[in-house]
C-alpha positions as a Markdown table, in Angstrom:
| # | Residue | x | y | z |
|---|---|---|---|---|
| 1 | Unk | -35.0 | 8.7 | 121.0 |
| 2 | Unk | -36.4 | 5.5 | 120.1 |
| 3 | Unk | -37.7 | 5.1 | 116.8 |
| 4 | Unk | -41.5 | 5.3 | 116.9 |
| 5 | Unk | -43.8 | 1.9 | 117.2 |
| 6 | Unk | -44.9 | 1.7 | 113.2 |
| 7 | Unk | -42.6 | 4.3 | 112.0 |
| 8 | Unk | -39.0 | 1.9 | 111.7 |
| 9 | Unk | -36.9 | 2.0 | 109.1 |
| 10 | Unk | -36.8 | -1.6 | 108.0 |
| 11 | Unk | -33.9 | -3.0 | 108.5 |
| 12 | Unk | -32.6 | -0.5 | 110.8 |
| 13 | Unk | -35.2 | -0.9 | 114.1 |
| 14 | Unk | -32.2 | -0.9 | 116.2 |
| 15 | Unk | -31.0 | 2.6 | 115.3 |
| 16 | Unk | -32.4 | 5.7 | 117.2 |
| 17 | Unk | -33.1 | 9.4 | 116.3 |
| 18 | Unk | -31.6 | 12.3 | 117.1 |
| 19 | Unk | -33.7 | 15.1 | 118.1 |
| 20 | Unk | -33.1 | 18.5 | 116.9 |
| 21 | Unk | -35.2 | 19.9 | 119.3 |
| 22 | Unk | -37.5 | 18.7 | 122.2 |
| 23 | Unk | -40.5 | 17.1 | 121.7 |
| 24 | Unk | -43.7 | 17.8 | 123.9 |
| 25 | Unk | -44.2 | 14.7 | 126.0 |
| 26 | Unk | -40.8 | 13.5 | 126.5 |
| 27 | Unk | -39.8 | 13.1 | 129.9 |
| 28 | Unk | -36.9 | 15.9 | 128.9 |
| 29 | Unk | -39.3 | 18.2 | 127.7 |
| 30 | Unk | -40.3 | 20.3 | 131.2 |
| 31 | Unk | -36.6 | 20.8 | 131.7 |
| 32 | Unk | -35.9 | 22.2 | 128.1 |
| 33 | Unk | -39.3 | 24.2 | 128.5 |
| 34 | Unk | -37.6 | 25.6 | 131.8 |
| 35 | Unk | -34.2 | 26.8 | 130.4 |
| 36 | Unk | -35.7 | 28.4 | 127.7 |
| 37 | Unk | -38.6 | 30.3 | 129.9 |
| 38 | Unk | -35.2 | 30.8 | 132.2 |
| 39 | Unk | -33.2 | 32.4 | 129.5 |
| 40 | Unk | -35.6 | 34.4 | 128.2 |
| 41 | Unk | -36.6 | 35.8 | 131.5 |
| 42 | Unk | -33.1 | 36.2 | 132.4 |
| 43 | Unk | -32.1 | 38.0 | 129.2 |
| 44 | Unk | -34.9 | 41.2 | 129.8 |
| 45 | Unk | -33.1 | 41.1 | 133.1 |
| 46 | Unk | -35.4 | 39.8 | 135.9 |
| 47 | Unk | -33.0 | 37.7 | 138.3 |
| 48 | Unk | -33.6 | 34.2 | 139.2 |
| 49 | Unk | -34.0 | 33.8 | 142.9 |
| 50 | Unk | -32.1 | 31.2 | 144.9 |
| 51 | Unk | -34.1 | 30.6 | 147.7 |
| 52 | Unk | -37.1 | 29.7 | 145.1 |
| 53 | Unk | -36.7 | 29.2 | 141.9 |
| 54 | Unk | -39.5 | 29.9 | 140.4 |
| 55 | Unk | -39.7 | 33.7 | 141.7 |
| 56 | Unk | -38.1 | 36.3 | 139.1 |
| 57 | Unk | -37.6 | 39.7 | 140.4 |
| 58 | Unk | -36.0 | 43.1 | 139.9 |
| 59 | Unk | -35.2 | 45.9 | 142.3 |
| 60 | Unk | -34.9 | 49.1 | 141.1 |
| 61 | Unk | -34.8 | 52.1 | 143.9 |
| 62 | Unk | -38.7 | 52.0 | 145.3 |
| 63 | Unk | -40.0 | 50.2 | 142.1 |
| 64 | Unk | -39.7 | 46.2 | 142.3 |
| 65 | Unk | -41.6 | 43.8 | 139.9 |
| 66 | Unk | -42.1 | 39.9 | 140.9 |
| 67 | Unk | -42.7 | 37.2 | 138.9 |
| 68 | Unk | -43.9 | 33.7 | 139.8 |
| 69 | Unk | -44.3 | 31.1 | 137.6 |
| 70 | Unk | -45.5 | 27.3 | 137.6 |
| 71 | Unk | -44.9 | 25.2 | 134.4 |
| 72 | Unk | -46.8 | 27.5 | 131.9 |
| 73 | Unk | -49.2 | 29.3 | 134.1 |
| 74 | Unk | -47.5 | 32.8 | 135.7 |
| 75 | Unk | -48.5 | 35.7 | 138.0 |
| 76 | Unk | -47.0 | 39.0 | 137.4 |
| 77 | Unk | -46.8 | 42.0 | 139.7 |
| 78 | Unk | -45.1 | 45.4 | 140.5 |
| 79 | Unk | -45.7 | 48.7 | 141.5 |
| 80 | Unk | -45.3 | 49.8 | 138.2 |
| 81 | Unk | -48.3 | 49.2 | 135.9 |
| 82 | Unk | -46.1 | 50.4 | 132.8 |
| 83 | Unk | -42.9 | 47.9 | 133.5 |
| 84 | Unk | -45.4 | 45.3 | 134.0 |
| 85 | Unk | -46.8 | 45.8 | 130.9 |
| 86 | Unk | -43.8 | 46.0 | 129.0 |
| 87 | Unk | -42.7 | 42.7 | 130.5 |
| 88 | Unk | -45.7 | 40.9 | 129.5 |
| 89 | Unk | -45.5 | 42.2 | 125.8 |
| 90 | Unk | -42.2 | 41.2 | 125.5 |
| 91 | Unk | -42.8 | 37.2 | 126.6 |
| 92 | Unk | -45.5 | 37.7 | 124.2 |
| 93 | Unk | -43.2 | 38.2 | 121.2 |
| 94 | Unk | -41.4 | 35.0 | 122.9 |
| 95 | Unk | -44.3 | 32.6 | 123.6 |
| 96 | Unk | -47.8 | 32.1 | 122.5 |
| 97 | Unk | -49.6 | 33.5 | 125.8 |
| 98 | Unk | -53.2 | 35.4 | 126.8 |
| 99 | Unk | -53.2 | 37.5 | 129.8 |
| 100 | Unk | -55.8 | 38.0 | 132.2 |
| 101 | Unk | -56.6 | 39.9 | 135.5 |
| 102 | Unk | -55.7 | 38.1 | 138.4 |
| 103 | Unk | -58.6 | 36.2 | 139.6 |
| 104 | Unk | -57.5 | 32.0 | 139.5 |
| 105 | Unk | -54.1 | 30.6 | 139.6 |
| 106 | Unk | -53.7 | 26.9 | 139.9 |
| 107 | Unk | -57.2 | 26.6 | 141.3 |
| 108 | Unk | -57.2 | 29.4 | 143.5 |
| 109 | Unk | -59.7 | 31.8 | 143.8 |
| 110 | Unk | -57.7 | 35.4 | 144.2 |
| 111 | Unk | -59.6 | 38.7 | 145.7 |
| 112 | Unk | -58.3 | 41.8 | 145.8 |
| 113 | Unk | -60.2 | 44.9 | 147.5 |
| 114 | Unk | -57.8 | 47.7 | 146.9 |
| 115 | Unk | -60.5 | 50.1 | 149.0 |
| 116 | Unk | -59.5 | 48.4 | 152.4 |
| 117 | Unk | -56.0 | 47.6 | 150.5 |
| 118 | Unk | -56.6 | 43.5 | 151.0 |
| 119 | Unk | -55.7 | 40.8 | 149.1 |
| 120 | Unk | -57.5 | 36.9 | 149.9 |
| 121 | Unk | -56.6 | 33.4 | 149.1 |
| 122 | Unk | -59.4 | 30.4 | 149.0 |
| 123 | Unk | -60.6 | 27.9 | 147.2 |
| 124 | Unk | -64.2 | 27.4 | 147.3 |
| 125 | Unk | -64.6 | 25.6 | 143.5 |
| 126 | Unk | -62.1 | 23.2 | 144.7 |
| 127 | Unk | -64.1 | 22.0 | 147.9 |
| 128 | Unk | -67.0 | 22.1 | 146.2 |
| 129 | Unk | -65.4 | 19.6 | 143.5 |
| 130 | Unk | -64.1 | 17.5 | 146.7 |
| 131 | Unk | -67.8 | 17.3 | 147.7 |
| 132 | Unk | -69.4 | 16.1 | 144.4 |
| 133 | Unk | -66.5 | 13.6 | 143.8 |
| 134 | Unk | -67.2 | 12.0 | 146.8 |
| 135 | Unk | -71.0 | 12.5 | 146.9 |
| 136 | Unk | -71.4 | 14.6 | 149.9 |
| 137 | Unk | -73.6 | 17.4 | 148.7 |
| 138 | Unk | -75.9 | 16.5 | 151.5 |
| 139 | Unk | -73.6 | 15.9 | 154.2 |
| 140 | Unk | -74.3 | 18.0 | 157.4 |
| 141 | Unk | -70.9 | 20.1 | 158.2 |
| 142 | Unk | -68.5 | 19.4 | 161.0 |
| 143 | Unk | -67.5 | 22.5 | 163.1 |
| 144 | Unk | -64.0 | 20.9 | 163.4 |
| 145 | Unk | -61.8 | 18.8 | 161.3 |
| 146 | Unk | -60.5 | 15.9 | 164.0 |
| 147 | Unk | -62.6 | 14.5 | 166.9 |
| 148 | Unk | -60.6 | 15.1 | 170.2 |
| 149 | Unk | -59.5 | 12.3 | 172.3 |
| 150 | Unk | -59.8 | 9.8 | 168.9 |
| 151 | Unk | -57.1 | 7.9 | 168.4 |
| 152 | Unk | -56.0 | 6.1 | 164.9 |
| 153 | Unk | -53.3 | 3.5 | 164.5 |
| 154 | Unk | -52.6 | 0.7 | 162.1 |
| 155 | Unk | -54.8 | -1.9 | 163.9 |
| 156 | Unk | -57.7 | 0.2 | 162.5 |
| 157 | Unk | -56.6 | -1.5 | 159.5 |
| 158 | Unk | -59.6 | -4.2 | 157.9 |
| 159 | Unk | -59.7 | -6.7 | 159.7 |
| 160 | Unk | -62.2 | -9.1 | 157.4 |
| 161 | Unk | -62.8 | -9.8 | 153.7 |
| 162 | Unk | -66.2 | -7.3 | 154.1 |
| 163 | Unk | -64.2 | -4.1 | 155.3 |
| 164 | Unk | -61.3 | -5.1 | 153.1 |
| 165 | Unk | -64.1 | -5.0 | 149.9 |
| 166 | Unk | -65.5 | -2.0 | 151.4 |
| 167 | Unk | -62.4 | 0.0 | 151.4 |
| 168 | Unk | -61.5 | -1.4 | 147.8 |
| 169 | Unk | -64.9 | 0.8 | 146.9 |
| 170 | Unk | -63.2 | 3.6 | 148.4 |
| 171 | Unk | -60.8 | 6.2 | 146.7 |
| 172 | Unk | -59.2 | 6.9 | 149.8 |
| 173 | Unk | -55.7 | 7.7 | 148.4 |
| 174 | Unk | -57.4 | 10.4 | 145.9 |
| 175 | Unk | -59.2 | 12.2 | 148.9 |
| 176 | Unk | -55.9 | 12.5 | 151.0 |
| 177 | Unk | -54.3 | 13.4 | 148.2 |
| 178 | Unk | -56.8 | 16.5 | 147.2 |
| 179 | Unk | -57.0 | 17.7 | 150.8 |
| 180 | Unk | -53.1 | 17.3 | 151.3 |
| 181 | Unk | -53.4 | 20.0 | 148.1 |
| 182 | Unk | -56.0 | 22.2 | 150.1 |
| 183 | Unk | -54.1 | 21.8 | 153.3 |
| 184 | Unk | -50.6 | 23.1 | 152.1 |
| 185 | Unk | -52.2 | 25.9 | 149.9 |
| 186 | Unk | -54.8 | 27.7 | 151.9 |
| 187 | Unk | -56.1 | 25.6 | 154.2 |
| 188 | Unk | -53.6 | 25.5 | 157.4 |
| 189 | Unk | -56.5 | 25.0 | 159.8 |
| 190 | Unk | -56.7 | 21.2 | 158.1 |
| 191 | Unk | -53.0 | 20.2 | 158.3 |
| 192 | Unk | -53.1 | 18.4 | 161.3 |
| 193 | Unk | -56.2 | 16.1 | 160.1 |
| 194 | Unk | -54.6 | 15.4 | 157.3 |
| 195 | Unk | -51.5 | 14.7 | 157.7 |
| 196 | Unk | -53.2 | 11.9 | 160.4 |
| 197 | Unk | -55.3 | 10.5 | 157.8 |
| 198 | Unk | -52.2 | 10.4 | 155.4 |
| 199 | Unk | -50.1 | 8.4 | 157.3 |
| 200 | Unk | -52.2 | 5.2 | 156.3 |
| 201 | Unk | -52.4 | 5.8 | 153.0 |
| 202 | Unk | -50.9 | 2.1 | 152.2 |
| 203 | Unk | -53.8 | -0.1 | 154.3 |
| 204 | Unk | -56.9 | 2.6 | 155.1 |
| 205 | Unk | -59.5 | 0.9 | 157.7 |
| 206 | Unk | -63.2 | 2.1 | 157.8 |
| 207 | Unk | -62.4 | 4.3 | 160.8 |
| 208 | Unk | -59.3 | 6.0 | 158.7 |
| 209 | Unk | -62.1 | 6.7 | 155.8 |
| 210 | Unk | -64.6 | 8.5 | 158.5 |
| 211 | Unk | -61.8 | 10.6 | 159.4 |
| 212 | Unk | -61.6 | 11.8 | 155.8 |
| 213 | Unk | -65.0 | 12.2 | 155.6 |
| 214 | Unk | -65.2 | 14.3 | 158.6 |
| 215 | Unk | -62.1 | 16.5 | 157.1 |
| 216 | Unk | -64.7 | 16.8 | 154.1 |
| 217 | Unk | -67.5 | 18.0 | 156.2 |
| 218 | Unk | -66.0 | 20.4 | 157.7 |
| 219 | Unk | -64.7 | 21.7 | 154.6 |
| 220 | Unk | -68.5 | 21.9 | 153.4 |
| 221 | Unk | -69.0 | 23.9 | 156.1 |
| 222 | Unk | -66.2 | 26.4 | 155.2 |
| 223 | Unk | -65.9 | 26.4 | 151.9 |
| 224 | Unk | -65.5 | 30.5 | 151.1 |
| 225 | Unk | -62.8 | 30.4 | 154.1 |
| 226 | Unk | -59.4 | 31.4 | 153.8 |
| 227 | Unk | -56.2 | 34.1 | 154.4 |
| 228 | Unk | -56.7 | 37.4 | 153.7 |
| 229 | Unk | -53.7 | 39.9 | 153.8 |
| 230 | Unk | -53.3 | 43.2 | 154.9 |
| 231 | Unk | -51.2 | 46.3 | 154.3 |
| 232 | Unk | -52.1 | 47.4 | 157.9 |
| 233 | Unk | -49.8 | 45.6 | 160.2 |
| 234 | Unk | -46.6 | 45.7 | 159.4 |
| 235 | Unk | -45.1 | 43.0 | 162.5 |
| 236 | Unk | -42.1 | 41.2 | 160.0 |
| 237 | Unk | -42.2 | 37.7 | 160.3 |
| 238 | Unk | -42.1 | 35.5 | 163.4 |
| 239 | Unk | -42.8 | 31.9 | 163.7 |
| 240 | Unk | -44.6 | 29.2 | 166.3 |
| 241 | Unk | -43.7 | 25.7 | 166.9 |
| 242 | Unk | -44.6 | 23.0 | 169.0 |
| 243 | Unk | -44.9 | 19.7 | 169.5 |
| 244 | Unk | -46.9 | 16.6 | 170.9 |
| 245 | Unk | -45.7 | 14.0 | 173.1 |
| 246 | Unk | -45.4 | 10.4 | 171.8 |
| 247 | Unk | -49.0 | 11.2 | 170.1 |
| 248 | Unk | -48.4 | 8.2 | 167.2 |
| 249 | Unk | -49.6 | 5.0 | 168.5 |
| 250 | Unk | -47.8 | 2.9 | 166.5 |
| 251 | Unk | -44.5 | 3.7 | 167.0 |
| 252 | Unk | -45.1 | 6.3 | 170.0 |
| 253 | Unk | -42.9 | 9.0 | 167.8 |
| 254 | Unk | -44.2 | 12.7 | 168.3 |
| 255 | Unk | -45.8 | 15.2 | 165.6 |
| 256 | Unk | -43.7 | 19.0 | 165.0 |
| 257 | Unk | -46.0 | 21.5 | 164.0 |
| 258 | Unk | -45.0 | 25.4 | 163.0 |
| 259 | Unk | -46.6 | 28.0 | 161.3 |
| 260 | Unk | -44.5 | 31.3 | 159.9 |
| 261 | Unk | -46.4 | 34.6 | 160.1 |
| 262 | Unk | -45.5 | 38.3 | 157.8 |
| 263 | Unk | -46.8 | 40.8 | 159.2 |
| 264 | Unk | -49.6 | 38.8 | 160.9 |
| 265 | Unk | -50.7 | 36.6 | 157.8 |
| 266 | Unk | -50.0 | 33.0 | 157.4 |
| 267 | Unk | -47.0 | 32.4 | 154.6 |
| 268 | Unk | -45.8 | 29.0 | 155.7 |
| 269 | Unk | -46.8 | 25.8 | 157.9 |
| 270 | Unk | -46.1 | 22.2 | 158.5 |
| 271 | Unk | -48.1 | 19.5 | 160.7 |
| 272 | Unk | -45.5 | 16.4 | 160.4 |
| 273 | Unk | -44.9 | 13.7 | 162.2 |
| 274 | Unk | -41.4 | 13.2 | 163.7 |
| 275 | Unk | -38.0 | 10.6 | 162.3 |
| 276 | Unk | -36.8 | 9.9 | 166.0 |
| 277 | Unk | -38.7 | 8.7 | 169.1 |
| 278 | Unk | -38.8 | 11.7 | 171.7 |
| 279 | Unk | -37.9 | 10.7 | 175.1 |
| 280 | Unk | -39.3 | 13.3 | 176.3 |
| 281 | Unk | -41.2 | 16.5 | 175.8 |
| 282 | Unk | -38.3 | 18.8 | 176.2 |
| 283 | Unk | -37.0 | 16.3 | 173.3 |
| 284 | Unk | -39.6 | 16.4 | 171.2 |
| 285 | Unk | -40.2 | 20.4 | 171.2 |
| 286 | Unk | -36.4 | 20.5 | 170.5 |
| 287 | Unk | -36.8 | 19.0 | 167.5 |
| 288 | Unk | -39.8 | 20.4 | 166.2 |
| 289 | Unk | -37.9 | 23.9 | 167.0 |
| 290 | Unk | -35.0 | 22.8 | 164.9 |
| 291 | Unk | -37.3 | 22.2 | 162.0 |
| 292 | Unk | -39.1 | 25.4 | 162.3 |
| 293 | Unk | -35.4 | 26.8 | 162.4 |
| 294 | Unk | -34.7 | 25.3 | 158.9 |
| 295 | Unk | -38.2 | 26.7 | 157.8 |
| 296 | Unk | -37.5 | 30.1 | 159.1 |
| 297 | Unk | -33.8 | 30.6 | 157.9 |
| 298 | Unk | -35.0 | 30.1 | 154.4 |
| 299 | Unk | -37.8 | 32.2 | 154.9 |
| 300 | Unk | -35.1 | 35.0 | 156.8 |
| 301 | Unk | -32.8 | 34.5 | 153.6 |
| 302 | Unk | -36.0 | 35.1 | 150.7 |
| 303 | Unk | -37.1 | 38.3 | 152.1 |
| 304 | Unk | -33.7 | 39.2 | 152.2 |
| 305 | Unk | -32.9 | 38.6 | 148.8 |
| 306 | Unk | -36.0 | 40.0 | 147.6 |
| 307 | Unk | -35.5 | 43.3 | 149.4 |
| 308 | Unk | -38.4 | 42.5 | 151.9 |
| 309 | Unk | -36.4 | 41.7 | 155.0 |
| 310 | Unk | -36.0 | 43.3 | 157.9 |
| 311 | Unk | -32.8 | 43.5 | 160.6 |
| 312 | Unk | -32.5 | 41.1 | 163.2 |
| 313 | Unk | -33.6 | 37.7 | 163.7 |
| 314 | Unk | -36.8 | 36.1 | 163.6 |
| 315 | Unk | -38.7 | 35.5 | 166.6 |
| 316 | Unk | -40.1 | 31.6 | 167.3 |
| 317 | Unk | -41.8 | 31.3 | 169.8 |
| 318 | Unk | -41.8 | 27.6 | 172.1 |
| 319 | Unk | -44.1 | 27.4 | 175.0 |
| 320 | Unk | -41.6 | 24.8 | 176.3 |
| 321 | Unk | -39.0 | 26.3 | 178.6 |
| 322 | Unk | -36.5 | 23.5 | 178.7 |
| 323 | Unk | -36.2 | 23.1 | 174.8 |
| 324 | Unk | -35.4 | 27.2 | 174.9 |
| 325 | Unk | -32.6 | 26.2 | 177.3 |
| 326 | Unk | -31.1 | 23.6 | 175.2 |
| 327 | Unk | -31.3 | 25.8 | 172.7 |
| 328 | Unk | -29.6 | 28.9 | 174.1 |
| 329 | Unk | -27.0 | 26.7 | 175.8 |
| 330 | Unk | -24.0 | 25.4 | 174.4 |
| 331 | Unk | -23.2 | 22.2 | 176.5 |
| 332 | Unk | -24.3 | 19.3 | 176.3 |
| 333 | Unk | -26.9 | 17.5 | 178.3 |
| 334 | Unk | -26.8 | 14.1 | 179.8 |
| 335 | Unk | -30.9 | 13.5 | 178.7 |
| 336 | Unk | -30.0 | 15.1 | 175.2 |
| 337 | Unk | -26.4 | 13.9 | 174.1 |
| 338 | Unk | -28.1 | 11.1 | 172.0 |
| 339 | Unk | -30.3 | 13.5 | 169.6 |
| 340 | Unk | -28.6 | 13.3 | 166.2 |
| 341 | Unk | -26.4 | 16.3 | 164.8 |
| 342 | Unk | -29.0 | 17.3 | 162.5 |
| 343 | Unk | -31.8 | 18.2 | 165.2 |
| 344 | Unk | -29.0 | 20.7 | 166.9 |
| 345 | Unk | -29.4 | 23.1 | 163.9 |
| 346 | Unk | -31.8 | 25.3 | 166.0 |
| 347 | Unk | -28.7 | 26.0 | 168.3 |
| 348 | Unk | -27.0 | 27.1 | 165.4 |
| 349 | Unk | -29.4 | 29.5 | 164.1 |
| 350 | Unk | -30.1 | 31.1 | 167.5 |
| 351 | Unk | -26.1 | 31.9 | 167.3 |
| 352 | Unk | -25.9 | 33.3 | 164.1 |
| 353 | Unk | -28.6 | 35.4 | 164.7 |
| 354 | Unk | -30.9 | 34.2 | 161.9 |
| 355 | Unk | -33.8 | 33.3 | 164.7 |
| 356 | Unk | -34.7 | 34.2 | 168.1 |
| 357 | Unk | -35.9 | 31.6 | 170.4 |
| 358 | Unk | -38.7 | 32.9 | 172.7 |
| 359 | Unk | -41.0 | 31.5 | 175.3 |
| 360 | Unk | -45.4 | 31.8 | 174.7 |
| 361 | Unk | -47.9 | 30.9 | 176.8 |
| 362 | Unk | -49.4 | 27.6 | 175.7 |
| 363 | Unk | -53.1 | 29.6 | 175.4 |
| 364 | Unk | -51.2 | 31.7 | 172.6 |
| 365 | Unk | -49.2 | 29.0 | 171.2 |
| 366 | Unk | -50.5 | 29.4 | 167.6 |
| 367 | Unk | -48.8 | 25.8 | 166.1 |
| 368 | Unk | -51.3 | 24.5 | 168.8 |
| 369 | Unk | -53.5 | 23.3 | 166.4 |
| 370 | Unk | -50.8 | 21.5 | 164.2 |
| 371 | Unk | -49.9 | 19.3 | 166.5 |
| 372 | Unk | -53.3 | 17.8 | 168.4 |
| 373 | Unk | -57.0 | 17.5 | 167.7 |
| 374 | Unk | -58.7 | 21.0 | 169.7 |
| 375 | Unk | -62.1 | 21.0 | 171.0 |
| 376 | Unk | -64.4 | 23.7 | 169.1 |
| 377 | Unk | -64.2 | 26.4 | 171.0 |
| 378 | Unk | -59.8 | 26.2 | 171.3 |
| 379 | Unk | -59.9 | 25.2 | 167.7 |
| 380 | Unk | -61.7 | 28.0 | 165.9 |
| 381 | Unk | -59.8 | 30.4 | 168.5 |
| 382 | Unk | -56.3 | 29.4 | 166.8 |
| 383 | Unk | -57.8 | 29.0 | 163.2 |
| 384 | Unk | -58.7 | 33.1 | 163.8 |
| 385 | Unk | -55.0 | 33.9 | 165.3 |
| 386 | Unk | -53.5 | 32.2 | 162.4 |
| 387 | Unk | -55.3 | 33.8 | 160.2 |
| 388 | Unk | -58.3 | 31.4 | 158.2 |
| 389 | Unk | -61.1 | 33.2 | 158.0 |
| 390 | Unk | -64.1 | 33.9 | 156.0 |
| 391 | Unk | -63.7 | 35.6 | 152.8 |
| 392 | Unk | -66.9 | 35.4 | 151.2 |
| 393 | Unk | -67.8 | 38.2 | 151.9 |
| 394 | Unk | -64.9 | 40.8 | 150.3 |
């Protein structure tokens, strides 16, 4: 490393130093701060997994223990209360480190009822932080995130030197960035809204800022909700996806939305808008259902390796007929023969057996809401089937 500013050896500022170990702040320091967590965990002989790595876990007959960990914060479960405790005293001898019952990781708020044997995810201090940072303690709540039938584009953009100072007042950037946290954590019902908002980002217009606004009233509105699991159902995983139809007004280019259910809970979910222009709504539901194909081999392949997984493929469901076609069959189609290689992966996951592409009615068509703005009634009809609710009250 350089030498440090006031700290030079006269005449010899233009040698460096060599570290003999890592020093906190250095732009090296998270990875040697890995390989030594790694190693140790490793070494008491937890195995890394490949499909995420930072899950550590051991099989042993019925027993398993997991272990997750994010920088220097860690969670740390098992069926067996004395292996898990021998673990933990063990990194202690390793690393300084104070243990607590699980009850906050990285900002979430973590229940566990073990009377009805359920376990809930939220993050009410956090939306209650996004409210008092953007001084809307007395905002009335929305009962939905996006207004139907609204459209936003770039030409929302200022358009005079007032709304270009008013936006410059506004920390629009900050507030999609803290619900883009909520919405990818436990908040699925919000991914739609915000991945909208997010997509102007670089020149926000007074209408874009409502929008947020409206994302945040609703979230004042259902701050204790969340995603509660359940040992009751045991359904494996199966996934939704769908699509819109040219819904960006820009560039007319369509939004893929999916959501990954085990055993009825939500685990994974995306609301993004597409890289090619649909010509079509076949098209565009083919290519949502080839990213939701990417999405579910890696989820197949974890629970596998974990010893979680269950035979056969995973069920996604399309409520489009003629991307299920395409899908299933191998020829090639004059309306489809210009889609790029990558998109045709879903064809190849359907023949390897890793999914199983199935038709759903549109009224049960759960990646509904990831995809379009829902009137009230629609909307909190989806936001119960995919598993947000209230959990307050546990």
């Amino acid at each position: 490393m350089c030498q440090p500013e006031g700290y030079a050896a006269y005449g010899r500022e233009a040698d460096v130093c060599r570290l003999i170990k890592s020093i906190y702040g250095l732009k090296q320091a998270p990875g040697v701060w890995n390989m030594e967590l790694n190693d140790a965990i490793v070494t008491y002989g937890l195995t890394r997994s490949q499909h995420d790595q930072c899950l550590y876990f051991r099989l042993q007959g019925e027993e398993w223990m997991a272990a997750l960990f994010f920088v220097d914060d860690a969670i740390v479960c098992g069926t067996n209360k004395k292996a898990l405790d021998v673990f933990v005293t063990y990194l202690k001898k390793k690393f300084e480190l104070r243990t607590l019952p699980v009850g906050r990781f990285l900002g979430l708020t973590i229940k566990r009822d073990r009377n009805t044997r359920t376990l809930s995810l939220s993050q009410p201090d956090f939306v209650d932080d996004l409210v008092t940072r953007f001084k809307m303690e007395s905002c009335h709540p929305n009962s939905i995130p996006a207004e139907p039938g609204l459209h936003f584009s770039s030409a929302m953009a200022p358009k005079n030197k007032e709304e270009e100072e008013q936006m410059k007042e506004v920390s629009y950037q900050s507030a999609v960035g803290a619900l883009l946290y909520l919405s990818t954590t436990t908040r699925p019902d919000i991914s739609y809204a915000v991945s909208k908002v997010a997509r102007f980002n670089q020149n926000p217009g007074p209408q874009h800022w409502i929008a947020v606004k409206r994302i945040i009233r609703y979230l004042a509105g259902t701050k204790d909700y969340g995603i509660i699991f359940s040992s009751k159902k045991e359904q494996g995983a199966l996934g939704f996806t769908d699509a819109d139809y040219g819904g960006d007004h820009d560039d007319r280019k369509s939004t893929s939305g999916c959501i990954f259910l085990l055993n009825g809970e939500p685990i994974s979910w995306f609301s993004r808008k597409q890289e090619c222009t649909a010509t079509s709504t076949t098209e565009a539901e083919f290519v949502a259902g080839s990213e939701a194909a990417k999405e579910g081999t890696w989820i197949k392949s974890l629970l596998e390796e974990i010893g979680q997984g269950k035979p056969g493929p995973i069920t996604l469901f399309c409520d489009n007929q003629g991307a299920i076609k395409v899908a299933y069959n191998q020829e090639i189609h004059r309306k489809m023969k210009h889609i790029a290689i990558q998109y045709w992966y879903i064809r190849e996951a359907q023949t390897n057996g890793v999914i199983n592409t199935s038709y759903v009615n549109t009224q049960e068509q759960l990646a509904d809401t990831f995809t379009k703005p829902l009137p009230a009634p629609r909307f909190k009809y989806l936001r119960d089937k995919i598993g947000v609710s209230d959990v307050g009250t546990l």
